[in-house]
TORPA-4810 file (N, C-alpha, C, O; in nm, 3 decimals):
<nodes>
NODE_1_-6.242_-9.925_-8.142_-6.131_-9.901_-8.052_-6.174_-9.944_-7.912_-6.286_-9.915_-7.869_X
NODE_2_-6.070_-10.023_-7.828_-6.098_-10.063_-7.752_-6.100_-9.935_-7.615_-6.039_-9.830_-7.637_X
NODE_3_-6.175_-9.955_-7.471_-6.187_-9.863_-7.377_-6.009_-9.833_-7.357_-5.952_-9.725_-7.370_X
NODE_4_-5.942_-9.976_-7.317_-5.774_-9.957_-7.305_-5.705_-9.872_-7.425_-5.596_-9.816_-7.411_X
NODE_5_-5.779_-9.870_-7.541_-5.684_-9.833_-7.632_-5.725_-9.638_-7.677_-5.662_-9.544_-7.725_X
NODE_6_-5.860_-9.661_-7.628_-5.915_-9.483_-7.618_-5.797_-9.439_-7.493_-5.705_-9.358_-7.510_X
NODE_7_-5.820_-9.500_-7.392_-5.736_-9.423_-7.221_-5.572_-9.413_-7.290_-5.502_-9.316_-7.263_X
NODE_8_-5.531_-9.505_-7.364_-5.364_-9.492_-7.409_-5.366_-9.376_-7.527_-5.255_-9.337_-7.564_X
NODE_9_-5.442_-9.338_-7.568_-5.442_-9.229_-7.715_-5.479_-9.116_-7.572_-5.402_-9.029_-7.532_X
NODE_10_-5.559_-9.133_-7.539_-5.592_-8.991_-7.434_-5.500_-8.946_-7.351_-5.504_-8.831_-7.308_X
NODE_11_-5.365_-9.071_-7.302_-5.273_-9.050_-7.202_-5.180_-9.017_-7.285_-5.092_-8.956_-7.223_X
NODE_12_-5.146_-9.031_-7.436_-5.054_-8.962_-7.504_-5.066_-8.870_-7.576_-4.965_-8.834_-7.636_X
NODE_13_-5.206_-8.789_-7.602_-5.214_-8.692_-7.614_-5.225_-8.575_-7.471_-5.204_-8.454_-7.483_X
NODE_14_-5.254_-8.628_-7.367_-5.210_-8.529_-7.292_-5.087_-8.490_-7.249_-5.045_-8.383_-7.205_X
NODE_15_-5.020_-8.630_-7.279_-4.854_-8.587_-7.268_-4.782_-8.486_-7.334_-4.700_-8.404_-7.295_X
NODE_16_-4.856_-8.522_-7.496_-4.823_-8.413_-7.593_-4.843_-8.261_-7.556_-4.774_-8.171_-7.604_X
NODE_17_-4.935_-8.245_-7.473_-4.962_-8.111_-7.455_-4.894_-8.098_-7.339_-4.879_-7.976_-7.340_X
NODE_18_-4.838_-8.138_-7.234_-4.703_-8.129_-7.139_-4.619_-8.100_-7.204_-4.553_-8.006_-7.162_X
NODE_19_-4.579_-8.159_-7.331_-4.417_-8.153_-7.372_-4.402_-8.009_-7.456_-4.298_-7.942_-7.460_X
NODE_20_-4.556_-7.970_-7.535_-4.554_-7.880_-7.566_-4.555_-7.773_-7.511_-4.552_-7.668_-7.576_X
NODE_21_-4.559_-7.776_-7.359_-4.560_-7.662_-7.263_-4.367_-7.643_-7.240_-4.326_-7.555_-7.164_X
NODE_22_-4.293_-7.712_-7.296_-4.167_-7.706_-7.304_-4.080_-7.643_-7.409_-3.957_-7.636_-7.413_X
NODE_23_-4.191_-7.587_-7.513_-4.111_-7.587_-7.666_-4.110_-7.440_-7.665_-4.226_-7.399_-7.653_X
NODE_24_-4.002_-7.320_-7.674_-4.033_-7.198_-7.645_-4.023_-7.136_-7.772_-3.940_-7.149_-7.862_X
NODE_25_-4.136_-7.055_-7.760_-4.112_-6.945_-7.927_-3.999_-6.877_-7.927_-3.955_-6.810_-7.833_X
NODE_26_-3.939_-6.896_-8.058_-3.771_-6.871_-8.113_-3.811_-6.737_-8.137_-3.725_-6.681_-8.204_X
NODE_27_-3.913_-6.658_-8.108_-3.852_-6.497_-8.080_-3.889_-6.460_-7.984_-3.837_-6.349_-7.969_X
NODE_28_-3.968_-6.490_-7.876_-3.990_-6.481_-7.731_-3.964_-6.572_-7.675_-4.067_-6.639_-7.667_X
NODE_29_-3.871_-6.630_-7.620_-3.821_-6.774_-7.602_-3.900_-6.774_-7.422_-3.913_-6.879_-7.359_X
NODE_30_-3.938_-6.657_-7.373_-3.989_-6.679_-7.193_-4.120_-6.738_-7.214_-4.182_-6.732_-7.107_X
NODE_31_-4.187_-6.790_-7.304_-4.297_-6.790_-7.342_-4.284_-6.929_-7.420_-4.182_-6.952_-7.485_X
NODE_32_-4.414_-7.042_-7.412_-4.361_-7.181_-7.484_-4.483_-7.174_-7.600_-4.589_-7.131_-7.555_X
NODE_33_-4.483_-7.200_-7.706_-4.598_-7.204_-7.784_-4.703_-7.261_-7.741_-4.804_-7.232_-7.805_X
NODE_34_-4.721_-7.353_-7.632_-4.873_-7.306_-7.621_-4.907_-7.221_-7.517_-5.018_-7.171_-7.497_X
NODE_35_-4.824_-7.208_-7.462_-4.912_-7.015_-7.350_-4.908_-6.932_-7.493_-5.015_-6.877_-7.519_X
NODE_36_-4.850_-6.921_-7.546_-4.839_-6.840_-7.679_-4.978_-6.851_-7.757_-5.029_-6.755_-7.814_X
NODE_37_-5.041_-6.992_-7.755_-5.198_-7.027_-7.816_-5.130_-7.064_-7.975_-5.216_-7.100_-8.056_X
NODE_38_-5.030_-7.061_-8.012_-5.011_-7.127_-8.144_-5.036_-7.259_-8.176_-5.059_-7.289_-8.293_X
NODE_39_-5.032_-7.384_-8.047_-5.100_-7.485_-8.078_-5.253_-7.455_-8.081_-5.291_-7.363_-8.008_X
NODE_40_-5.357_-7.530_-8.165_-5.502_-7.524_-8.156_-5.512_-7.645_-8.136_-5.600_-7.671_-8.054_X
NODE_41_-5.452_-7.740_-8.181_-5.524_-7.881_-8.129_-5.440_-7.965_-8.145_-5.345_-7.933_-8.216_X
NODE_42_-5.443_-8.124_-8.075_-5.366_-8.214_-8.086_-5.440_-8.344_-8.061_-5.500_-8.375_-7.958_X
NODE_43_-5.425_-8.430_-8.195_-5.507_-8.542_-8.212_-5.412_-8.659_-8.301_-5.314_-8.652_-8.375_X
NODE_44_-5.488_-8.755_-8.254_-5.422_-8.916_-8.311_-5.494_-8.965_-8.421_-5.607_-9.014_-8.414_X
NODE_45_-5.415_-8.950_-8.537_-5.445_-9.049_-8.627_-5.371_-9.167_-8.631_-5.252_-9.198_-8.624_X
NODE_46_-5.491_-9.232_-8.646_-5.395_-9.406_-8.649_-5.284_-9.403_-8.509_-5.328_-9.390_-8.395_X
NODE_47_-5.124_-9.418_-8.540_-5.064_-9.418_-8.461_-5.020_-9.262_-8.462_-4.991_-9.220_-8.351_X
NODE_48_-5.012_-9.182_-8.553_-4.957_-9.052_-8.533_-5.045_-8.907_-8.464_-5.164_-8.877_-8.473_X
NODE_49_-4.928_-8.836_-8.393_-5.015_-8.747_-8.307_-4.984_-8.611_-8.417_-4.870_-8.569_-8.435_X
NODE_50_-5.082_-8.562_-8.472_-5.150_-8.406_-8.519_-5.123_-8.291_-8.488_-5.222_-8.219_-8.497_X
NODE_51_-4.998_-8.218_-8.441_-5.026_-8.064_-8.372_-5.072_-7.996_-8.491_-5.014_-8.003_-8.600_X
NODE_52_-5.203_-7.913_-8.462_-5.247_-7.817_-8.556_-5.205_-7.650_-8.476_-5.218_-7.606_-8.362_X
NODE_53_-5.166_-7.608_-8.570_-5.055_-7.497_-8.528_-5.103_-7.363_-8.612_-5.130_-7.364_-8.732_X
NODE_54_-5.110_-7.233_-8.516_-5.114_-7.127_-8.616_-5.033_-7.074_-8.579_-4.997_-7.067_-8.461_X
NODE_55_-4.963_-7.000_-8.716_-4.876_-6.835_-8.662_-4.947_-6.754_-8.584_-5.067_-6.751_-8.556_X
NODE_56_-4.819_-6.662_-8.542_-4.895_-6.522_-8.499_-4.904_-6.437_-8.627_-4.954_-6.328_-8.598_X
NODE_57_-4.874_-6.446_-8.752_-4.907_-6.411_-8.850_-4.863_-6.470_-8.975_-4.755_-6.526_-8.999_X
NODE_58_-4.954_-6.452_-9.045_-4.930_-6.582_-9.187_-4.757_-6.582_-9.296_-4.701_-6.667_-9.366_X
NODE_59_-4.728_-6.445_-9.258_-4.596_-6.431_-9.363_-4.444_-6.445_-9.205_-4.324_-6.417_-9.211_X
NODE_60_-4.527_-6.495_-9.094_-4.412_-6.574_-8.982_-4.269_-6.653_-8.991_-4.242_-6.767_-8.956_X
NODE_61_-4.182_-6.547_-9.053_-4.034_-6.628_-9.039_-3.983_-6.780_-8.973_-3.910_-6.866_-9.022_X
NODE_62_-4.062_-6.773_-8.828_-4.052_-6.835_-8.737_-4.132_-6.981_-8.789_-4.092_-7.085_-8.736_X
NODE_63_-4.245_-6.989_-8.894_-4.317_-7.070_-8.868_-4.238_-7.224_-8.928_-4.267_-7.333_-8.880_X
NODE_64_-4.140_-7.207_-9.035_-4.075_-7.369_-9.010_-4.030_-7.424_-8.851_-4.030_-7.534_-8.797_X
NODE_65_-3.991_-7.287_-8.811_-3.842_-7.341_-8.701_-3.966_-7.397_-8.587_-3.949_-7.503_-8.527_X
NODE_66_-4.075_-7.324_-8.568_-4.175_-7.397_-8.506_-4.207_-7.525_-8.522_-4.199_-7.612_-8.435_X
NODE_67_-4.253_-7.544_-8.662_-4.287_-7.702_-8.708_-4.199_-7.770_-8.674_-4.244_-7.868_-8.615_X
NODE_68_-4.081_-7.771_-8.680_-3.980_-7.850_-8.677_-3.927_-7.895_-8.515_-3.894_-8.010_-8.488_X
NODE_69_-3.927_-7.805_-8.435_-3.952_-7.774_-8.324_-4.022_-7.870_-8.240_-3.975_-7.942_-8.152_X
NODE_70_-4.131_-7.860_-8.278_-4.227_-7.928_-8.187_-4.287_-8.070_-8.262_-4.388_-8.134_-8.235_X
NODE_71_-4.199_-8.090_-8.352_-4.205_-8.221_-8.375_-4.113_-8.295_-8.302_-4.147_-8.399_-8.244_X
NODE_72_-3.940_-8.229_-8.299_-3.861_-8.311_-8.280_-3.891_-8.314_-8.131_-3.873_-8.422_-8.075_X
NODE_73_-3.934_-8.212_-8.060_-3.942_-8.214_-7.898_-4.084_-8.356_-7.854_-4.086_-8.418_-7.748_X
NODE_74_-4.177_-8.373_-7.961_-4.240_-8.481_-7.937_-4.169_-8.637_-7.972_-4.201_-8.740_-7.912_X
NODE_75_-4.064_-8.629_-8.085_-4.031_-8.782_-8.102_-3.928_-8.758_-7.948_-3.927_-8.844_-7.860_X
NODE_76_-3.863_-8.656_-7.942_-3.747_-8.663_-7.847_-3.828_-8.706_-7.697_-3.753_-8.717_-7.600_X
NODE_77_-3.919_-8.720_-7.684_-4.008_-8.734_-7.572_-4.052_-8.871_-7.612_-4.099_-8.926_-7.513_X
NODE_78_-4.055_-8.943_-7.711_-4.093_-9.064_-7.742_-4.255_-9.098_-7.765_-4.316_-9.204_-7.777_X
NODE_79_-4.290_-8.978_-7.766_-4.431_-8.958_-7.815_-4.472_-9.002_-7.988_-4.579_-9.050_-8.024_X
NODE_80_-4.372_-8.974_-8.065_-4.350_-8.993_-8.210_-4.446_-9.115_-8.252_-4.523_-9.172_-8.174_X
NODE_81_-4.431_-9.143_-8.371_-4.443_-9.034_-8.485_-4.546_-8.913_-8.483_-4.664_-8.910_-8.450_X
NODE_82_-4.478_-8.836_-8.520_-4.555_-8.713_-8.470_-4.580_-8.564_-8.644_-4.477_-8.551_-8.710_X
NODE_83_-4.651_-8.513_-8.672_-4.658_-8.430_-8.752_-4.728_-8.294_-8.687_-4.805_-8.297_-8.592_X
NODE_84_-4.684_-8.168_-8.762_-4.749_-8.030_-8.754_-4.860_-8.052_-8.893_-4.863_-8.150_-8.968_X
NODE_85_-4.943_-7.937_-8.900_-5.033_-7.950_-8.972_-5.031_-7.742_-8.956_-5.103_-7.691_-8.871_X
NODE_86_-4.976_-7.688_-9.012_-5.044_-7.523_-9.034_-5.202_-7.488_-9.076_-5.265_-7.492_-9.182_X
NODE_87_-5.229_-7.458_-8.958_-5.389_-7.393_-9.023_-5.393_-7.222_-9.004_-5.415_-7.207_-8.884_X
NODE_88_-5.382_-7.091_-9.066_-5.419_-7.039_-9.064_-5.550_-6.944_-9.069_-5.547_-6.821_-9.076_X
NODE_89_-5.649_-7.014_-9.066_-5.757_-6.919_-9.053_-5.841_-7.028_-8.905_-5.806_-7.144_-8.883_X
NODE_90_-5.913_-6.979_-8.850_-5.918_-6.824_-8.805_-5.729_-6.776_-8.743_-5.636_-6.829_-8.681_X
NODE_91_-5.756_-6.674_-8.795_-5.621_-6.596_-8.760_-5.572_-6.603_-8.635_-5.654_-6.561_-8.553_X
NODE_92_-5.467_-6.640_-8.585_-5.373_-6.617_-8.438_-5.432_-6.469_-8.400_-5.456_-6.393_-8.494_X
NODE_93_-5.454_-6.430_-8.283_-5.484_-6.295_-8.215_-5.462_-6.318_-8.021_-5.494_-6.415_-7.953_X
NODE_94_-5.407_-6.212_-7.987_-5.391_-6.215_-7.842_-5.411_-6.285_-7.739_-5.350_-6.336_-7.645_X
NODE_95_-5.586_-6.267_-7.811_-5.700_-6.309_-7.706_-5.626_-6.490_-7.651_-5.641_-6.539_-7.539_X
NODE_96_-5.560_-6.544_-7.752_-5.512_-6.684_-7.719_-5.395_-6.679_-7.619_-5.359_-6.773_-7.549_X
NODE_97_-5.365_-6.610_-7.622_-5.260_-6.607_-7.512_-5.289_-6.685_-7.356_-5.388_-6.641_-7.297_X
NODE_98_-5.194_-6.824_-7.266_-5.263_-6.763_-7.154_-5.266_-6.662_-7.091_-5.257_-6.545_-7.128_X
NODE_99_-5.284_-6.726_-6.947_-5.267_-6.588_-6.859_-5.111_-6.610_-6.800_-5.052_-6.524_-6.735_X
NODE_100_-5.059_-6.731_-6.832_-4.944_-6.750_-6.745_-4.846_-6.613_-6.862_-4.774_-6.515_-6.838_X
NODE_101_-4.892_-6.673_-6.972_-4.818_-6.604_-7.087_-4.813_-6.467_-7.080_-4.712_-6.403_-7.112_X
NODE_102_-4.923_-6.415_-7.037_-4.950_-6.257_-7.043_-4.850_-6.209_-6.905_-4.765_-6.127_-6.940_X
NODE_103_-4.846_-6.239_-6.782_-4.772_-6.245_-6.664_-4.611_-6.230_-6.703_-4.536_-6.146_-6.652_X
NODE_104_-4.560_-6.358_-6.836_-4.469_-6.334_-6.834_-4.440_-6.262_-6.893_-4.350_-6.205_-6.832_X
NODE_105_-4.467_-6.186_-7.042_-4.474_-6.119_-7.103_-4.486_-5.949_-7.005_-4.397_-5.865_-7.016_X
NODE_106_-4.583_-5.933_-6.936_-4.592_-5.831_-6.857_-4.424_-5.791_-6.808_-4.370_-5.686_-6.843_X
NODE_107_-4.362_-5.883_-6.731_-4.262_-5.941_-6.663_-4.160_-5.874_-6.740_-4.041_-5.894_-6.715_X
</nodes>
């Protein structure tokens, strides 16, 4: 991979994590999944970008409307093709929260 073509995967995965600061959890909607810490990571294969995603708990109603969610908010951003990937273990817990998240939540 070329140096130009590492800086263009690095400039669209940080975008990804901007846009994901836009996508709000469908039962705390003041709160976007990642102050929430449900994204864990976001990476490029080939041309497609990776969100690896946990619930806040494994039997999570919420967790299609998430996937779905933050896929369409990445093609709708033109970031696409884009996939979720569910990893549950290690388990979602608080501690992931930010601090912006905890503020609003306080709030």
């Amino acid at each position: 991979m070329t140096t130009l073509a590492i800086m263009a995967a690095e400039a669209r995965i940080a975008c990804a994590w901007d846009v994901l600061q836009t996508v709000p959890d469908p039962e705390v909607p003041v709160v976007s999944v990642r102050d929430l810490g449900l994204v864990r990571h976001v990476e490029l294969f080939e041309n497609e970008l990776e969100v690896v995603v946990t619930p806040t708990y494994s039997g999570c109603p919420a967790t299609e409307y998430i996937a779905s969610s933050i896929v369409e908010a990445l093609d709708v951003a033109g970031l696409g093709p884009a996939r979720e990937r569910m990893q549950r273990a290690p388990a979602w817990t608080t501690d992931w929260n930010s601090e912006e998240s905890r503020n609003k939540l306080r709030n």
